[in-house]
N, C-alpha and C positions, 0 to 999 in steps of 0.2 A: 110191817113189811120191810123187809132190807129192801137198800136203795144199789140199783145199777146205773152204773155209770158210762162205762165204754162197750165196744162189742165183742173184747176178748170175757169181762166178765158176764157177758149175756150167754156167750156160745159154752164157758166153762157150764154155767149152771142149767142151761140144758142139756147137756151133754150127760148129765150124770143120769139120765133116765127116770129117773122120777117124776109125776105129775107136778109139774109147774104151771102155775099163773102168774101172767106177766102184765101189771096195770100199768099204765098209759095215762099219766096225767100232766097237770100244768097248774105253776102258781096262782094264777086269777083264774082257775074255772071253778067253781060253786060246785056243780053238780058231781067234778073231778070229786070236793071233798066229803059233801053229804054222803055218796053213793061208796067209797075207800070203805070206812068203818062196818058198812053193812056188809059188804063182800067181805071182808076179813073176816067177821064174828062168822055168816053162814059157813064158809068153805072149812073153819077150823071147827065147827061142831059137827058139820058132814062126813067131811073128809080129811081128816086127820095126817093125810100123807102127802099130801100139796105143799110145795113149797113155794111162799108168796115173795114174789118181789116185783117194786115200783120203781119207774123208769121216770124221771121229770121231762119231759121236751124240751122246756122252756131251757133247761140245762145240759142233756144230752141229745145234742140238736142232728149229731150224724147216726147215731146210735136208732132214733125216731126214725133219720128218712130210711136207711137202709131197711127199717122192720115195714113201709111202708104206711105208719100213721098218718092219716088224713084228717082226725080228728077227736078229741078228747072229750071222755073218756074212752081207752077201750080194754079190752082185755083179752092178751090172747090164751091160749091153754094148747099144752103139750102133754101127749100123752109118751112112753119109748121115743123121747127127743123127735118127734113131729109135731109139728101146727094139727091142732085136733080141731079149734075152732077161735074165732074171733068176736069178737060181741062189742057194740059201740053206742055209743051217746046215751040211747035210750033203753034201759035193760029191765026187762022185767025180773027181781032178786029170786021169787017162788022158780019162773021158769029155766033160768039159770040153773039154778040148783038143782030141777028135776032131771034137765039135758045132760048132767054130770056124773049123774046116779050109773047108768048102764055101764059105758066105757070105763069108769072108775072101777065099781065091780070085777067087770073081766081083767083088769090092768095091775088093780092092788089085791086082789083077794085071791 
C-alpha cells in the first residue's frame, strides 16, 4: 500500500475516479497489522482495479481528523470519487469482499 500523507494527496487520489481503498491505521495497533496483509492479498486477487493506499494516524494527525477516524482500523472505499463505505475495528475479510463484488461490477466492468 502507498502511504498518504497530507490531504492534497488524499483528494489528488481520489479524484482520479478509480476504486480506491483507503486504510486507517497506527503504529501500536496489532489488529491495524494482522488484519493490512489480508485486505491487501483479498482486494488484489478480487479486484484488480482498486488502488490501495494507508494513511498512518499516529502521523497524519489532520489528515485522520478531517476524514473523521475515531478509530483503528478502518477502511474506507470510493467508488467515482464518493465515500461508498466505511468498515472499522472488527471486519469480517469473506464479507467484506462479498459487499464489494456488486458495486465493483457495475463501476469497473
Amino acid at each position: 500500500m502507498e502511504q498518504i500523507e497530507t490531504l492534497d494527496e488524499f483528494q489528488n487520489r481520489i479524484n482520479t475516479g478509480n476504486p480506491v481503498l483507503i486504510y486507517f491505521s497506527g503504529e501500536n495497533c496489532s489488529v491495524c497489522k494482522v488484519l493490512k496483509p489480508k485486505i491487501e492479498e483479498e482486494i488484489t486477487k478480487h479486484y484488480p482495479k482498486f488502488r490501495l493506499f494507508e494513511v498512518k494516524t499516529d502521523i497524519s494527525i489532520e489528515l485522520t481528523a478531517q476524514c473523521m477516524i475515531f478509530s483503528i482500523p478502518t477502511i474506507i472505499i470510493y467508488f467515482d470519487k464518493k465515500e461508498f463505505k466505511r468498515y472499522g475495528r472488527n471486519i469480517s475479510i469473506p464479507l467484506f469482499i462479498d459487499e464489494l463484488k456488486r458495486p465493483y461490477n457495475l463501476m469497473c466492468e
